[in-house]
N, C-alpha and C positions, 0 to 999 in steps of 0.2 A: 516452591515451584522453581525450577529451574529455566534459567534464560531459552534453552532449544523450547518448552514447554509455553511459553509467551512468546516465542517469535509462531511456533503455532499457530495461537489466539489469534495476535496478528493477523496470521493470513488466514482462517476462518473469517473473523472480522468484516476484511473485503472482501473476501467470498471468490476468493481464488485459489486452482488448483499450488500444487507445486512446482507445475513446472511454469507457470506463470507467473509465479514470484522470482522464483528464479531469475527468469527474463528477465523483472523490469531491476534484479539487483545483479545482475550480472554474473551468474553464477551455475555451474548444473545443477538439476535435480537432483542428483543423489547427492548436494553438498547440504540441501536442503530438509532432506531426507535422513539424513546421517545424523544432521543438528537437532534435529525437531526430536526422535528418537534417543537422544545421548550418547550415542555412536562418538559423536567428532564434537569438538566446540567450537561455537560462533568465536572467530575472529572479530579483530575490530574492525578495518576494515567493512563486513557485511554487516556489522554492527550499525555503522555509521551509515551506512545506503539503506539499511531499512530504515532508520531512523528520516534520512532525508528524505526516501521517494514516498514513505506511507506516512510523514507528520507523527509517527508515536514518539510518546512521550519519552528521554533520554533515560530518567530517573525510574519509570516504569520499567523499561525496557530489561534496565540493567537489576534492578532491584524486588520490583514487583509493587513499589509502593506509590499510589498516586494515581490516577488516570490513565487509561491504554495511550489515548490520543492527546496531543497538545488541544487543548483547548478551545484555539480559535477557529478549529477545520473538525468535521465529521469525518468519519470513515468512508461515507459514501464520496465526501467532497475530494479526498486523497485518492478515493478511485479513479475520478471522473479525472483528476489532476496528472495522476500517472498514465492515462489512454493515452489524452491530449499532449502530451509531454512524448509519447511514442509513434505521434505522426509526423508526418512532415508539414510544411507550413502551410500551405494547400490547403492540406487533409483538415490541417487545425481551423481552419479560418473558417472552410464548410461543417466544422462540426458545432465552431459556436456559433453560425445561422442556422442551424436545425434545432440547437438548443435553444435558442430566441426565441424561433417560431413556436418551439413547445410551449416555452413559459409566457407565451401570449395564447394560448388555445387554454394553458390550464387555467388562464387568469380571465377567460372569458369574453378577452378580446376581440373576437374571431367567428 
């Protein structure tokens, strides 16, 4: 499998469009689109920024071999990581008291 074909997976993974990945690596859609396809090849660069904004694994990434994600983080939790990472500090401060208050309502607190 080739690297466009896992950066893919990738963003199935988190369960984002393309042009949403796009966004959070800085980059248009069609560059994403171009990769994923075998059009164009991932630079290092986008290499490197998917690797830091979604936790996947470097050796995965580049190789195929070993785990999608690093280990210490889920997919979901890379998601939740990259929203919060694209508000502002405000937006971020209100989103972990809404997340609090969830994981006291799911915990029965409430």
């Amino acid at each position: 499998m080739e690297i466009g074909q896992r950066i893919k997976e990738v963003r199935k993974a988190v369960g984002i469009t393309q042009v949403k990945f796009a966004n959070r690596i800085a980059v248009v859609p069609s560059y994403i689109s171009e990769v994923e396809n075998g059009v164009r090849q991932a630079n290092e660069r986008a290499i490197r920024l998917i690797i830091g904004e979604f936790n996947v694994s470097d050796t995965w990434l580049r190789t195929g071999r070993g785990p999608m994600f690093n280990e210490d983080i889920s997919a979901v939790l890379s998601e939740a990581m990259g929203i919060l990472k694209s508000l502002d500090e405000h937006a971020q401060k209100g989103a972990l008291k809404m997340l609090a208050a969830l994981a006291e309502v799911s915990r029965g607190k409430r």
